[in-house]
MARNUDO-470569 format. One record per atom (N, C-alpha, C, O): residue in one letter; x, y, z. Coordinates in steps of 0.1 Angstrom, whole numbers, padded with zeros to 4 digits, always signed. Layout:
REM MARNUDO-470569
AXYZ;...
END
This chain:
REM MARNUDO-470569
X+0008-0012+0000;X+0000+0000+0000;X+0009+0012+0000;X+0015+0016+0010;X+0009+0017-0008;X+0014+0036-0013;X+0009+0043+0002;X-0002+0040+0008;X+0018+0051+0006;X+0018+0059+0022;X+0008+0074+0018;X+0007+0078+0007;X+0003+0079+0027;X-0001+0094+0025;X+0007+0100+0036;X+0012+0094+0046;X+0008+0118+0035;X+0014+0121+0043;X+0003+0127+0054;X-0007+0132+0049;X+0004+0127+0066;X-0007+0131+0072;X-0001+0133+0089;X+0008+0127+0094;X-0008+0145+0093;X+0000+0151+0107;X-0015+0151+0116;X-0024+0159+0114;X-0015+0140+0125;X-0028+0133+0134;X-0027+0140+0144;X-0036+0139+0152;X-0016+0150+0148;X-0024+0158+0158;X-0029+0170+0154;X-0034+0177+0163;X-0030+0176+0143;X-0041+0187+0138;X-0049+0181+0127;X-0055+0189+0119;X-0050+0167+0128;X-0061+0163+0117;X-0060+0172+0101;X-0069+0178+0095;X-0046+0171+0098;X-0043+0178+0086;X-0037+0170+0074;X-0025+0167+0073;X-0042+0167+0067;X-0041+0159+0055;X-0033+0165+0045;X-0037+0175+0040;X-0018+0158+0041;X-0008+0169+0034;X-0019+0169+0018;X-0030+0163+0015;X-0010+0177+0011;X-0016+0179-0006;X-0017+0166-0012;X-0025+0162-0020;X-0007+0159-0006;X-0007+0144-0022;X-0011+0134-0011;X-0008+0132+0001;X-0020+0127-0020;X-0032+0117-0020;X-0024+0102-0029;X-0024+0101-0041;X-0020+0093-0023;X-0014+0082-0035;X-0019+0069-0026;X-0009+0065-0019;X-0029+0063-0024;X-0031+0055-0018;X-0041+0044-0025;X-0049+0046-0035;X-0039+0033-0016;X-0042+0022-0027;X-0055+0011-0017;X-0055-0001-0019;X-0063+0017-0009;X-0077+0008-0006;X-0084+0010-0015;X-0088+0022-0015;X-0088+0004-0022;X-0103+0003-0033;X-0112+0004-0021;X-0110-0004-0012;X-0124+0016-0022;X-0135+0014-0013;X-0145+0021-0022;X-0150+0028-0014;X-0148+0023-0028;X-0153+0028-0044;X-0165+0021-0048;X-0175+0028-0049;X-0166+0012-0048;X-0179+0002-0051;X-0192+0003-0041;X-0192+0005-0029;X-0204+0001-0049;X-0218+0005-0044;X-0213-0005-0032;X-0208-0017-0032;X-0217+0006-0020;X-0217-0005-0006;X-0227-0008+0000;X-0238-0003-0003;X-0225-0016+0011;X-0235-0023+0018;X-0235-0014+0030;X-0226-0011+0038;X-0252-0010+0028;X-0255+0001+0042;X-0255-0007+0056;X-0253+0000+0066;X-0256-0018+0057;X-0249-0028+0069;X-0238-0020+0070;X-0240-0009+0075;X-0224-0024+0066;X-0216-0022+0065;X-0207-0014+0068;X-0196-0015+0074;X-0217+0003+0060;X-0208+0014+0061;X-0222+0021+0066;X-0228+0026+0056;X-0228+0023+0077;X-0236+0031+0079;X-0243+0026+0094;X-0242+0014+0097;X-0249+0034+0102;X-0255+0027+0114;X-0267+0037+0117;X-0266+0050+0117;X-0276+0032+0119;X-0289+0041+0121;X-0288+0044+0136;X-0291+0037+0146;X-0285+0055+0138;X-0280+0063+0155;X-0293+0069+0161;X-0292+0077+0171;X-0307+0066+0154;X-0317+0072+0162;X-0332+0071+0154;X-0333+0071+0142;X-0340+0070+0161;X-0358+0068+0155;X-0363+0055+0163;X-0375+0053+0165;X-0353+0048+0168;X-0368+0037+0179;X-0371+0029+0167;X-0383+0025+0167;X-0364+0023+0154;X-0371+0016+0146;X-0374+0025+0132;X-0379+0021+0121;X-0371+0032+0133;X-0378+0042+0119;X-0367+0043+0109;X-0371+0046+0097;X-0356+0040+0111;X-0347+0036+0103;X-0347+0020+0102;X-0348+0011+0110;X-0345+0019+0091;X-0343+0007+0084;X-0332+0005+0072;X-0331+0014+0063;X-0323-0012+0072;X-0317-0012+0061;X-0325-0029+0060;X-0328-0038+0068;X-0325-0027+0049;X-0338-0040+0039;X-0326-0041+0027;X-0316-0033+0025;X-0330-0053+0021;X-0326-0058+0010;X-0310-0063+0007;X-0303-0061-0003;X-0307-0068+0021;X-0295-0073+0025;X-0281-0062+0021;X-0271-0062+0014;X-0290-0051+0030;X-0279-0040+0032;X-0281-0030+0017;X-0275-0020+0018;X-0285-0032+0009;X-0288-0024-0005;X-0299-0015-0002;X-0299-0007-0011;X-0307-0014+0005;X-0314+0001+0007;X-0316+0006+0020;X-0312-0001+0030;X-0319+0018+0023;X-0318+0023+0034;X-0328+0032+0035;X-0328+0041+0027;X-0341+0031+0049;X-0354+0042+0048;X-0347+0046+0060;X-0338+0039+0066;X-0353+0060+0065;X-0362+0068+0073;X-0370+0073+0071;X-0371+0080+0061;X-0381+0070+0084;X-0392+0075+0085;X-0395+0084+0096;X-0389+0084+0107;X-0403+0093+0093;X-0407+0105+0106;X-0422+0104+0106;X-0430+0105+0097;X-0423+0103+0122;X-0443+0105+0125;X-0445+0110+0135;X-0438+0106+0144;X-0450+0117+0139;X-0461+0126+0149;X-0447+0125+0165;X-0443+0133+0173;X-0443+0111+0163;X-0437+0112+0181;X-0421+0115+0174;X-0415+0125+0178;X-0414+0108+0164;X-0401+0111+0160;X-0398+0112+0150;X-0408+0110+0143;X-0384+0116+0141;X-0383+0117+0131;X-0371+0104+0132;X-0374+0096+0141;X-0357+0098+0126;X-0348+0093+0126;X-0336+0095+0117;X-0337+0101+0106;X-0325+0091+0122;X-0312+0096+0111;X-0303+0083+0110;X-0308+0072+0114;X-0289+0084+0104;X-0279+0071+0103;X-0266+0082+0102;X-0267+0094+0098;X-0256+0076+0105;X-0243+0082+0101;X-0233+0071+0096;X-0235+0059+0096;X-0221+0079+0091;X-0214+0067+0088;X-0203+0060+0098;X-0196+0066+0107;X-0204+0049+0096;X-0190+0043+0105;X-0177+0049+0107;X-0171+0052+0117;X-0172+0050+0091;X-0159+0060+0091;X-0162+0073+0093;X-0173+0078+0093;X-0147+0080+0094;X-0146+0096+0089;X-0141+0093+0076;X-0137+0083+0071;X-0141+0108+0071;X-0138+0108+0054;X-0128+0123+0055;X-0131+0132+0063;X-0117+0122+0047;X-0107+0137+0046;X-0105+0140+0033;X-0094+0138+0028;X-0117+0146+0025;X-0120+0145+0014;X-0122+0135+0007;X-0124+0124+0011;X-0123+0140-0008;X-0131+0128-0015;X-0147+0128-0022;X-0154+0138-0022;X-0149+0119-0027;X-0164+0124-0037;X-0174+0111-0034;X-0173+0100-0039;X-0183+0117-0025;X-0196+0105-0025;X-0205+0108-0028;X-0210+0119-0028;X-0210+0095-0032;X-0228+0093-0041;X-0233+0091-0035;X-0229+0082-0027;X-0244+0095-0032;X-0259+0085-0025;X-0271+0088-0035;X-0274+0099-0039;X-0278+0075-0038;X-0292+0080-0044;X-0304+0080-0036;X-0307+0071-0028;X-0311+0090-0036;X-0324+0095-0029;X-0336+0096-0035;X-0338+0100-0046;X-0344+0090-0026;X-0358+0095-0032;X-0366+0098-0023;X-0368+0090-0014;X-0372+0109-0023;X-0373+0119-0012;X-0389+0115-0009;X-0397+0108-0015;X-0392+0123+0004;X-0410+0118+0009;X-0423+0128-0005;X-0425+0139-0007;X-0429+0112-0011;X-0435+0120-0017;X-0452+0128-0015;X-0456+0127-0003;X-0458+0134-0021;X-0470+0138-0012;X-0470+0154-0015;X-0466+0162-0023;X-0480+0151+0000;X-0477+0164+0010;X-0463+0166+0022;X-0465+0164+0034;X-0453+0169+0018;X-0437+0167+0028;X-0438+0183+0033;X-0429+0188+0040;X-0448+0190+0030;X-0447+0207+0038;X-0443+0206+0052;X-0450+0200+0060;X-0433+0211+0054;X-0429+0211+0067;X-0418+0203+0070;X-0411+0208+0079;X-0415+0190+0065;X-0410+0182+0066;X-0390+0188+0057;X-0389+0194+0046;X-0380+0184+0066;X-0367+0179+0065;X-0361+0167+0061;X-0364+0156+0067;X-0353+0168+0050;X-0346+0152+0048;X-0330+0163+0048;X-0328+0172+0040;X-0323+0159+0057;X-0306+0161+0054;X-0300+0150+0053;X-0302+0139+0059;X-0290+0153+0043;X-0278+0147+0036;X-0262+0155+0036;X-0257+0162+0027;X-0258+0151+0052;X-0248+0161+0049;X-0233+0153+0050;X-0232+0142+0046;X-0220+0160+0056;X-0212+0157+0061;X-0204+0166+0072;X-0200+0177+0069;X-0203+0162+0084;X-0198+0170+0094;X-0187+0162+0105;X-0188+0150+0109;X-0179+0170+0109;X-0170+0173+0120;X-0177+0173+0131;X-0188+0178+0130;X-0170+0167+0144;X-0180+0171+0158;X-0170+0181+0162;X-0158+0183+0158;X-0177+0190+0174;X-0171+0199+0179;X-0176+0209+0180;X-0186+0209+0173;X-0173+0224+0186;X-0177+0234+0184;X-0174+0242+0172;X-0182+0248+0165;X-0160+0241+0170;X-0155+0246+0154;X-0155+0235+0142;X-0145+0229+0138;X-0168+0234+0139;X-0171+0218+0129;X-0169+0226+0120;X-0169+0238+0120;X-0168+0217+0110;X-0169+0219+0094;X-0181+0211+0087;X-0188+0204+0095;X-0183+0212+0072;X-0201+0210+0074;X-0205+0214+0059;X-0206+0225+0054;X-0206+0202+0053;X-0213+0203+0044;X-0226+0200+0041;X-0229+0189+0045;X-0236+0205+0034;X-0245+0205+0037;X-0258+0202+0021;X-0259+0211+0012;X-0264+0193+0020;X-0276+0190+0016;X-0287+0192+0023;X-0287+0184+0032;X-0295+0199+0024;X-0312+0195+0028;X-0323+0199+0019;X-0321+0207+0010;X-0335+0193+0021;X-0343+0190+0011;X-0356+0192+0022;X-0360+0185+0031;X-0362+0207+0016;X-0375+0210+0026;X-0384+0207+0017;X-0383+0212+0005;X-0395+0199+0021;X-0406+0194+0013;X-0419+0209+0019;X-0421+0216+0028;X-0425+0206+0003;X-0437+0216+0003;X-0447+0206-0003;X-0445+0195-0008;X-0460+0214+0000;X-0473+0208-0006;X-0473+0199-0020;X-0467+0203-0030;X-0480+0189-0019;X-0480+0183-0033;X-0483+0194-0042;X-0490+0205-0041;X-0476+0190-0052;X-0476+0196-0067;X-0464+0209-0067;X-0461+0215-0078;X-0458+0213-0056;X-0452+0223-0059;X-0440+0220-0055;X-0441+0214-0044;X-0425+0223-0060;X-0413+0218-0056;X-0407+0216-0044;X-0408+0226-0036;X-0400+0207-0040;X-0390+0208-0034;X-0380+0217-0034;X-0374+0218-0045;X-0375+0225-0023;X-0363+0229-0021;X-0350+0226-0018;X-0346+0221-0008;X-0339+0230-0033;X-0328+0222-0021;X-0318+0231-0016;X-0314+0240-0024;X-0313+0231+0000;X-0308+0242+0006;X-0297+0234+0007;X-0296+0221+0007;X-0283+0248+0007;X-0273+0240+0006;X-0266+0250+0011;X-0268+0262+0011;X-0252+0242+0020;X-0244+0255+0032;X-0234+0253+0035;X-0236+0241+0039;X-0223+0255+0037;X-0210+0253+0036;X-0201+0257+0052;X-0191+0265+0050;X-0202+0253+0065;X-0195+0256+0072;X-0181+0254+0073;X-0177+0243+0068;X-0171+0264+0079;X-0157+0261+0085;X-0156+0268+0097;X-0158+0279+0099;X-0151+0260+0103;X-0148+0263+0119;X-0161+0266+0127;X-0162+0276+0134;X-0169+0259+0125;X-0179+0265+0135;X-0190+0282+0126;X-0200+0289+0130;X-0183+0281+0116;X-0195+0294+0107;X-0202+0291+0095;X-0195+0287+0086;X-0212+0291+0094;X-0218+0292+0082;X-0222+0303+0076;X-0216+0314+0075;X-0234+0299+0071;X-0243+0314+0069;X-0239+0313+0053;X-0235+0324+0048;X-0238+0303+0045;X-0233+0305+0028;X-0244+0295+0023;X-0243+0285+0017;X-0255+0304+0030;X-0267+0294+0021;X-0268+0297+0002;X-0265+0307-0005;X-0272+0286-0002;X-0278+0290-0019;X-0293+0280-0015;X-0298+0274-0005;X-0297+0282-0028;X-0310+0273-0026;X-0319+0273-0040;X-0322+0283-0046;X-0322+0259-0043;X-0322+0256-0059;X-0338+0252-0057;X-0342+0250-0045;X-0347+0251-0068;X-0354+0242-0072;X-0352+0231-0083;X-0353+0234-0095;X-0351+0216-0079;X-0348+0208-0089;X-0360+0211-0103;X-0370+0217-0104;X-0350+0200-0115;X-0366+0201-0124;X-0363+0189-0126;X-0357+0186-0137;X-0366+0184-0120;X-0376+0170-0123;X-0379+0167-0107;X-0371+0172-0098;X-0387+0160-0104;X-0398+0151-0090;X-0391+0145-0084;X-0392+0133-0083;X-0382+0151-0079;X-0374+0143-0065;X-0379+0127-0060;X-0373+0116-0058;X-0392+0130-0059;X-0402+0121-0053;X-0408+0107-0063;X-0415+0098-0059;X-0404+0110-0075;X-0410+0097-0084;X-0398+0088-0084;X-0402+0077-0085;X-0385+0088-0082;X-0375+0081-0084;X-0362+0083-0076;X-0359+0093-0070;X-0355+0073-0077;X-0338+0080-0070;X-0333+0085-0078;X-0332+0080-0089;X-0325+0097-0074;X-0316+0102-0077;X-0302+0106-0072;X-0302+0102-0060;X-0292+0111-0075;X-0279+0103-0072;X-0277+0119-0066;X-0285+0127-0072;X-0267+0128-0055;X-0270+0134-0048;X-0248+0137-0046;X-0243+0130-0037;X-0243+0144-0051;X-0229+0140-0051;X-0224+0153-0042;X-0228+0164-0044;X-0216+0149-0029;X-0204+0160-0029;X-0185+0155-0033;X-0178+0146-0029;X-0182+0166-0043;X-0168+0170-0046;X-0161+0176-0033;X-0164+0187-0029;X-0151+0167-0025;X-0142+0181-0016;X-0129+0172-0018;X-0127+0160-0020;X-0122+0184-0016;X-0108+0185-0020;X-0101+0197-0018;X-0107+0207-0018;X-0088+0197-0015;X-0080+0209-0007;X-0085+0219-0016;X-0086+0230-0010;X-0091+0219-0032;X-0096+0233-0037;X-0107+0237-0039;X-0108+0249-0040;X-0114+0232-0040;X-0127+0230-0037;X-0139+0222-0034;X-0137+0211-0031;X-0152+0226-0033;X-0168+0218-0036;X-0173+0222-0042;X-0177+0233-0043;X-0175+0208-0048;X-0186+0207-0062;X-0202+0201-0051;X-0200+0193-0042;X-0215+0207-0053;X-0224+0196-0048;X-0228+0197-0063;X-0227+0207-0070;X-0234+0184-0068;X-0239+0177-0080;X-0252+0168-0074;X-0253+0161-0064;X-0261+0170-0086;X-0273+0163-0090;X-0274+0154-0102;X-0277+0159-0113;X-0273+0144-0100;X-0273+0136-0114;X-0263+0139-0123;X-0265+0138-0135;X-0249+0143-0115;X-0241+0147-0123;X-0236+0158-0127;X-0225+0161-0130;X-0249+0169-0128;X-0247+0182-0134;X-0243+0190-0117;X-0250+0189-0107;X-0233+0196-0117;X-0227+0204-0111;X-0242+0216-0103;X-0251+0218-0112;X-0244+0222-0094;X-0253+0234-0091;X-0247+0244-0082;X-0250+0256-0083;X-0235+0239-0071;X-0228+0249-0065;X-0214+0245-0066;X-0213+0233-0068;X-0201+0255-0067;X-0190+0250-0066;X-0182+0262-0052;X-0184+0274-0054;X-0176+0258-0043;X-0170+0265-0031;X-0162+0265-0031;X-0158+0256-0023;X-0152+0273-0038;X-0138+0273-0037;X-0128+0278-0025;X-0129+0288-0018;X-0120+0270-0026;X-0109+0275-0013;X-0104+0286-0014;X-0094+0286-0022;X-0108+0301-0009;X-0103+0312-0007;X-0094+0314+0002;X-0093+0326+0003;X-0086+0308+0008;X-0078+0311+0020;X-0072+0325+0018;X-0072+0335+0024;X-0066+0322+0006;X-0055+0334+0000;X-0060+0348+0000;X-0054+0357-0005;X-0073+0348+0008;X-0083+0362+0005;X-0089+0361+0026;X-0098+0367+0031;X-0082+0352+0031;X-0092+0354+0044;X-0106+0344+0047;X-0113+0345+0058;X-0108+0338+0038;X-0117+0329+0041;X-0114+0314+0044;X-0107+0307+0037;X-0120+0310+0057;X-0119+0297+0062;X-0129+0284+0053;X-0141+0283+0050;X-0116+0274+0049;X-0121+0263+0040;X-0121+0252+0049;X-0115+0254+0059;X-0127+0239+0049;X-0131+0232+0055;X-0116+0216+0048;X-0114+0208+0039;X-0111+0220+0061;X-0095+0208+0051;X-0090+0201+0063;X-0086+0190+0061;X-0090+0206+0075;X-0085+0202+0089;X-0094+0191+0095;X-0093+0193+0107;X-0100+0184+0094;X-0110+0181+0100;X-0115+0170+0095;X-0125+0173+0088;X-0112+0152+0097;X-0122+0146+0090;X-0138+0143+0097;X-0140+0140+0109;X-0150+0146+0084;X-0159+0144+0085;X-0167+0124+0087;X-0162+0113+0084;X-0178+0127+0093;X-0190+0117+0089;X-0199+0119+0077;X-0199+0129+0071;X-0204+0111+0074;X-0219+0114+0070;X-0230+0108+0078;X-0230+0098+0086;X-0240+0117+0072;X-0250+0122+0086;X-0264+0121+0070;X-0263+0125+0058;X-0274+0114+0080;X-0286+0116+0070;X-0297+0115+0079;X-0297+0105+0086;X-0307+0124+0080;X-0321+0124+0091;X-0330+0133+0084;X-0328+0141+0075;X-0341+0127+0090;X-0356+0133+0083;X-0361+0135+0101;X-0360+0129+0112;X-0369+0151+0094;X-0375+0156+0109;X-0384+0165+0106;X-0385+0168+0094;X-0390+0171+0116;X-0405+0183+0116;X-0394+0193+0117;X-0385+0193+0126;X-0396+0200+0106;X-0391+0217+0107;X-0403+0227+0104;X-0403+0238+0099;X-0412+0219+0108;X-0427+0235+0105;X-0429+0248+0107;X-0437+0257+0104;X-0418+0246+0115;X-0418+0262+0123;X-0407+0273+0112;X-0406+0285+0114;X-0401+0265+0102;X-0394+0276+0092;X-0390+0270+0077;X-0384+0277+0068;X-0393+0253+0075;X-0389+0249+0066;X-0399+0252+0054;X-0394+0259+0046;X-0410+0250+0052;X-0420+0258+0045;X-0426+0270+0042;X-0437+0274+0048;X-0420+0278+0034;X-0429+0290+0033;X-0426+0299+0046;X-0434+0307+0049;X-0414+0296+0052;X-0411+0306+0062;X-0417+0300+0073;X-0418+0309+0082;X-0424+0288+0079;X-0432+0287+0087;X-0450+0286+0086;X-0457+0280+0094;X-0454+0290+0075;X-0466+0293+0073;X-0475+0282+0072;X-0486+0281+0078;X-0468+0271+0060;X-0471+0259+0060;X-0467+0250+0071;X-0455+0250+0074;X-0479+0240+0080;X-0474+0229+0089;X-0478+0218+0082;X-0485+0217+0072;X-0470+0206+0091;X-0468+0192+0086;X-0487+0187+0091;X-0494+0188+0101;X-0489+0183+0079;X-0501+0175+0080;X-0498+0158+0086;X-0496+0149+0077;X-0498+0156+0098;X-0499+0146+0100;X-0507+0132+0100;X-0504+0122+0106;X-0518+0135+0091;X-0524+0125+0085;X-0517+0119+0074;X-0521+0108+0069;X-0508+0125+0070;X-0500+0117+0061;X-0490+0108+0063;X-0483+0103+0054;X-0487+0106+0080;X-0477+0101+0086;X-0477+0086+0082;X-0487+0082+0076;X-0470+0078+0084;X-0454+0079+0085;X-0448+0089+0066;X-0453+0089+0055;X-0439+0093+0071;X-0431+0098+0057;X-0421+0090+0059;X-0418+0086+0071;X-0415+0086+0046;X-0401+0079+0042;X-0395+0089+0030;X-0400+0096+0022;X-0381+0084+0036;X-0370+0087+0021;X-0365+0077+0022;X-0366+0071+0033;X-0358+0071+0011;X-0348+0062+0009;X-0339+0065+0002;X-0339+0076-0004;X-0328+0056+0001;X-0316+0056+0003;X-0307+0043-0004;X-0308+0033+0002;X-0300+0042-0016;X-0293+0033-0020;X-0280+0039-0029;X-0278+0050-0033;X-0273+0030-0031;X-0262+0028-0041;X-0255+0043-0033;X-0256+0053-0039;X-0250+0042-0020;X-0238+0049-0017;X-0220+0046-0023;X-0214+0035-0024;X-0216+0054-0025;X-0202+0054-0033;X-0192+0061-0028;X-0197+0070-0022;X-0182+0061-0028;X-0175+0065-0018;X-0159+0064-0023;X-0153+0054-0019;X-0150+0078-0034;X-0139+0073-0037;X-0134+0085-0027;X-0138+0097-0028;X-0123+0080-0015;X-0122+0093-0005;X-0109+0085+0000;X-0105+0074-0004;X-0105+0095+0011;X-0097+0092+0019;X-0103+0089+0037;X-0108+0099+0042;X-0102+0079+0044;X-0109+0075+0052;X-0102+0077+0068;X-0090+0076+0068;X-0105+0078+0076;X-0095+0082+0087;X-0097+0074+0094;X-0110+0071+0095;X-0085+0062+0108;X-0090+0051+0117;X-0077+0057+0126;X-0066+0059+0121;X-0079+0058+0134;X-0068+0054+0150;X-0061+0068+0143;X-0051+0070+0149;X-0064+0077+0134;X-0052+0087+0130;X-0046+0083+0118;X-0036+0089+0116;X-0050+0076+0110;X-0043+0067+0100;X-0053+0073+0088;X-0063+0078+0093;X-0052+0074+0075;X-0059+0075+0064;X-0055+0066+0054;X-0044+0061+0052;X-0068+0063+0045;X-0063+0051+0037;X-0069+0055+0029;X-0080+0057+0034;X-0069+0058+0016;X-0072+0064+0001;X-0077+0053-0012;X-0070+0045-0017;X-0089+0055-0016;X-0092+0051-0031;X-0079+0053-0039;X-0071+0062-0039;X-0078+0039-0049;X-0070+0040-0057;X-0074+0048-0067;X-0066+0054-0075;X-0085+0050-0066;X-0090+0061-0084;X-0088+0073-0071;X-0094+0075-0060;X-0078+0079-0076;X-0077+0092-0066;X-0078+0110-0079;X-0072+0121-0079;X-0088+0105-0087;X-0087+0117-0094;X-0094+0125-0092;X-0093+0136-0098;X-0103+0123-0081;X-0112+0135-0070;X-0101+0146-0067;X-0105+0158-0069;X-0089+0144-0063;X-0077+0150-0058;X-0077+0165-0065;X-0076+0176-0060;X-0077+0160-0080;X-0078+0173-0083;X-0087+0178-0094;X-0083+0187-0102;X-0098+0173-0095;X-0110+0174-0098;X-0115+0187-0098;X-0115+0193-0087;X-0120+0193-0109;X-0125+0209-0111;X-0134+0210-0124;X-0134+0201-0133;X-0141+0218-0125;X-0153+0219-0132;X-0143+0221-0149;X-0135+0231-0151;X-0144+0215-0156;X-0144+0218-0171;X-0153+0225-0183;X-0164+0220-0183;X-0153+0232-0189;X-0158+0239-0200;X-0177+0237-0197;X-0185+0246-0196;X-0179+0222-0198;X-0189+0220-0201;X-0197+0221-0185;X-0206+0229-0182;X-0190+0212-0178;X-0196+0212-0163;X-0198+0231-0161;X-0207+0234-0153;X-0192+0239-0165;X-0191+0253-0161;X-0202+0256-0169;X-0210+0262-0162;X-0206+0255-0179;X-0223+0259-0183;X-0231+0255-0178;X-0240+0262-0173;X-0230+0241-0178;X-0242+0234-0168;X-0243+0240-0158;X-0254+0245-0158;X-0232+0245-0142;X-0234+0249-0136;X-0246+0265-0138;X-0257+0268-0134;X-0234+0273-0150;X-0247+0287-0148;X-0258+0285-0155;X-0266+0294-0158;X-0260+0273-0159;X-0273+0273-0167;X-0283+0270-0151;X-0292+0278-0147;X-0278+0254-0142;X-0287+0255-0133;X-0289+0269-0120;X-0297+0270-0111;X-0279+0278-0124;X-0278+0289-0115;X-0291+0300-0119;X-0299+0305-0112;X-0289+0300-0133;X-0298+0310-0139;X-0310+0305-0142;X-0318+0313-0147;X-0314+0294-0139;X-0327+0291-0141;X-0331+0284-0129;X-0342+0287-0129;X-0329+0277-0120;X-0332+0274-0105;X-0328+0273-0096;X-0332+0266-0086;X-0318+0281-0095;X-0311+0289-0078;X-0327+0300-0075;X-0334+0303-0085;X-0329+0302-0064;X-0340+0307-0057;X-0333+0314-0046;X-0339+0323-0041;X-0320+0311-0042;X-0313+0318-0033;X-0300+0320-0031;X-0294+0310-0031;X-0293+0333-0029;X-0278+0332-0032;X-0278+0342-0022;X-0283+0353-0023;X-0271+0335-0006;X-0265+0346+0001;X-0259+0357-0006;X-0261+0368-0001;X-0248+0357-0019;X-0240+0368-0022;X-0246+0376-0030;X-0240+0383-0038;X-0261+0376-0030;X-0269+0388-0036;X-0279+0393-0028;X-0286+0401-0034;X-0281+0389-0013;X-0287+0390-0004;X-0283+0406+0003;X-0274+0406+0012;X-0288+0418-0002;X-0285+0428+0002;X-0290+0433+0016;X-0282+0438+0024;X-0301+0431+0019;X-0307+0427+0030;X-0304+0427+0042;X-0307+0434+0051;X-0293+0413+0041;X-0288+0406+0048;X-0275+0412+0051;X-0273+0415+0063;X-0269+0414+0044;X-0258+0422+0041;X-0253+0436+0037;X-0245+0440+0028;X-0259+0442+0047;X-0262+0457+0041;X-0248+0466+0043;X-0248+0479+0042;X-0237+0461+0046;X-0221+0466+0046;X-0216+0461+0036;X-0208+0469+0032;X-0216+0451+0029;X-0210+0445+0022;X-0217+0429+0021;X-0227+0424+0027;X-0208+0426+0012;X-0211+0410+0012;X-0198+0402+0013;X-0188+0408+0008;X-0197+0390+0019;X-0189+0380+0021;X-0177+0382+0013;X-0181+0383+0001;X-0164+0382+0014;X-0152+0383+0004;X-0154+0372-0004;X-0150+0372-0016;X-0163+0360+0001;X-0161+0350-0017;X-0167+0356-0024;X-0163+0357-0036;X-0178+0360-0020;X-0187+0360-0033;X-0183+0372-0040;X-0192+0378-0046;X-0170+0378-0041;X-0169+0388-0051;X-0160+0381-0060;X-0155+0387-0070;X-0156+0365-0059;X-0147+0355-0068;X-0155+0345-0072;X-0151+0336-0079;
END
């Protein structure tokens, strides 16, 4: 096995990535995942190949992963609660414990049948966020799975939908902005009642006659660097490493910008009535 260079008492992962665990292949949610809460509302069925939560009136439930991850590019496919989900939370994220976590972030606030889902998306380091965007997909979350990607790497994140790129978060250091590189993450996935601000601000509440809600969950993927006792062990396809949007992925990206972003902190004047955030002027 090819060495990485890595310094375990600040959880700092050097630049070069040459390591040789194949862990790449669709895995078994047995396996690589453990349901950490719901009393039963989490489930893995079909000999470790799918994975539900469910949320009803007394709980909602989550799973995380067994490993940590120090960068790297994972898939999961989702299919989100279909219906009436107003009110209702599904997160898909990745995070650090601690007070100064790092934090990547998927969630998926469900609204009344017939009208879209939201997907909110947020980027902490050290314990800050506040770099929301927020898309509407176009196609039905809710009729099928779909595949749900984060890109991280010492230069950036990509989050991806079926492939096509919708946010990219580049490492500003060089300008004063804190990137998320010190720190290996989990992944984290729960469904819960957010009525009080995930719909319409609040407006809309969860109809609980439609209880139980499910999402599911299959064909997770996983080409990363993995952390055990202080040790990391690396996918042989290590071309995540330096992986960046090309010609075409960069239209895609402003095509889904210009036509279903719904929310961009760095145009939030509002919010920002001194200025706006040093990234968003790059």
């Amino acid at each position: 096995m090819a060495s990485c260079s890595y310094r375990s008492s600040s959880f700092t992962l050097a630049v070069v990535f040459i390591c040789s665990l194949l862990v790449a292949s669709c895995a078994n949610f047995d396996q690589e995942f453990d349901v950490t809460w719901g009393n039963g509302r989490g489930t893995i069925l079909n000999n470790g190949q799918l994975l539900s939560l469910s949320l009803d009136k007394a709980s909602g439930s989550g799973f995380e992963s067994k490993k940590e991850y120090m960068f790297g590019k994972v898939d999961m496919q989702l299919k989100l609660v279909p219906g009436n989900s107003a009110g209702i939370v599904t997160a898909y994220y990745m995070k650090s414990p601690g007070s100064n976590w790092d934090e990547i972030d998927f969630e998926f606030l469900g609204n009344l049948s017939g009208d879209p889902y939201t997907v909110h998306t947020n980027v902490f380091s050290q314990g800050k966020g506040d770099r929301e965007q927020q898309f509407h997909l176009w196609f039905d979350p809710t009729a099928d799975f779909h595949t749900y990607s984060i890109l991280w790497n010492n230069q950036r994140i990509i989050f991806s939908v079926d492939g096509t790129p919708i946010r990219e978060f580049k490492n500003l250091e060089s300008i004063g902005v804190p990137f998320p590189k010190q720190q290996p993450m989990r992944i984290y996935s729960s469904i819960w009642n957010a009525d009080d601000w995930a719909t319409r601000g609040g407006l809309v509440k969860t109809d609980w006659s439609g209880a139980p809600f499910t999402a599911s969950y299959r064909n997770f993927k996983a080409e990363a660097c993995t952390v055990s006792a202080g040790k990391p062990s690396c996918t042989s396809n290590n071309s995540w490493q330096r992986q960046q949007l090309g010609a075409t992925s960069q239209q895609r990206l402003l095509w889904v910008q210009k036509n279903h972003m719904i929310y961009n902190y760095c145009t939030d004047t509002k919010r920002f009535p001194q200025g706006f955030p040093p990234e968003c002027s790059h």
